[in-house]
N, C-alpha and C positions, 0 to 999 in steps of 0.2 A: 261783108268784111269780117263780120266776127265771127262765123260760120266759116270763114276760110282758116283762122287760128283758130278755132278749137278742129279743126280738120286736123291740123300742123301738130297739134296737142300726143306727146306720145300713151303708149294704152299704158292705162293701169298695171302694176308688176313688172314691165317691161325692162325699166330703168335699172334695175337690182342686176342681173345677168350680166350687161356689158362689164359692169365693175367689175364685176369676180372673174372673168375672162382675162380682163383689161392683166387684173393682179397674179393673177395664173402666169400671163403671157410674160410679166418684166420677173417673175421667180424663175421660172424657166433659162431667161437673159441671165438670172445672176447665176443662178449653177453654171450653165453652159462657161461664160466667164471665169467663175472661179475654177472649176477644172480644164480648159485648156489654158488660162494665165496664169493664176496666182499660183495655183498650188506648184505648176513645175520650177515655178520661180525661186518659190520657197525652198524646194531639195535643191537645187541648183547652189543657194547660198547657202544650204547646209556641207553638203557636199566639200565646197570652196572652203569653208569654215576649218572643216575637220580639216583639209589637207594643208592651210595653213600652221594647224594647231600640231601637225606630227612632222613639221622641219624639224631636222636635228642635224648636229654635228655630224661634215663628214659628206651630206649630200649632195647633189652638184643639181643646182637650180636657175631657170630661166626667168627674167625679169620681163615684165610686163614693156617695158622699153628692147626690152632684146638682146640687155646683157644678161654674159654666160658667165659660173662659177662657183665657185665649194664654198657651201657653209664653214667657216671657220669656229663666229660663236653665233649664238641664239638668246635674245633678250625678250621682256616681257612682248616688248611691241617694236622690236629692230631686231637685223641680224645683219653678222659682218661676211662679206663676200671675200675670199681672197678670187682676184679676177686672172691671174696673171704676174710675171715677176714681180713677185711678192709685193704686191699691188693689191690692199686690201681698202674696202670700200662700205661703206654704213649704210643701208636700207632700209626701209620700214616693211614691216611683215606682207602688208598686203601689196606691195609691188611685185610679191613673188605669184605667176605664171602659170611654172611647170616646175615638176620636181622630177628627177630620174636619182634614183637612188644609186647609191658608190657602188661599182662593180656592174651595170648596167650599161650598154651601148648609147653616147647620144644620134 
């Protein structure tokens, strides 16, 4: 019987390898990870950010709901849509979508 565990027993130095494998393989997981997730994620909301930050008077913008219409004003964190027979309506910046700037086809 005790002949069959110390059989079972692993060798000497053996042990140390698998670790450092083990830690290679999950640093491997984290890059792999962070460059096809996070990172494009990151320009994505940069991206989004900047285009919210250059509405201005004048451009004719599409809301995340679907309504269409011209900047009228631009506030810290709101902007007024006029939508229609002067028909104007209050937003909060990040419900804006798409932008097609004045003088552009929609």
């Amino acid at each position: 019987m005790i002949d069959a565990i110390i059989a079972m027993a692993p060798a000497d130095g053996g042990g140390g390898g698998g670790m450092v494998s083990t830690l290679i393989f999950f640093a491997l997981i984290f890059l792999v990870f962070y460059f096809m997730i996070l990172r494009p994620q990151q320009k994505r909301a940069k991206e989004r950010q900047a285009m919210l930050d250059s509405v201005k008077k004048g451009d004719r913008v599409v809301t995340t709901g679907g309504m269409h219409g011209k900047v009228v004003n631009v506030d810290e964190k709101t902007i007024l849509l006029d939508v229609g027979d002067n028909l104007k309506l209050k937003f909060d910046r990040t419900a804006i979508n798409v932008i097609t700037r004045e003088g552009s086809s929609e």
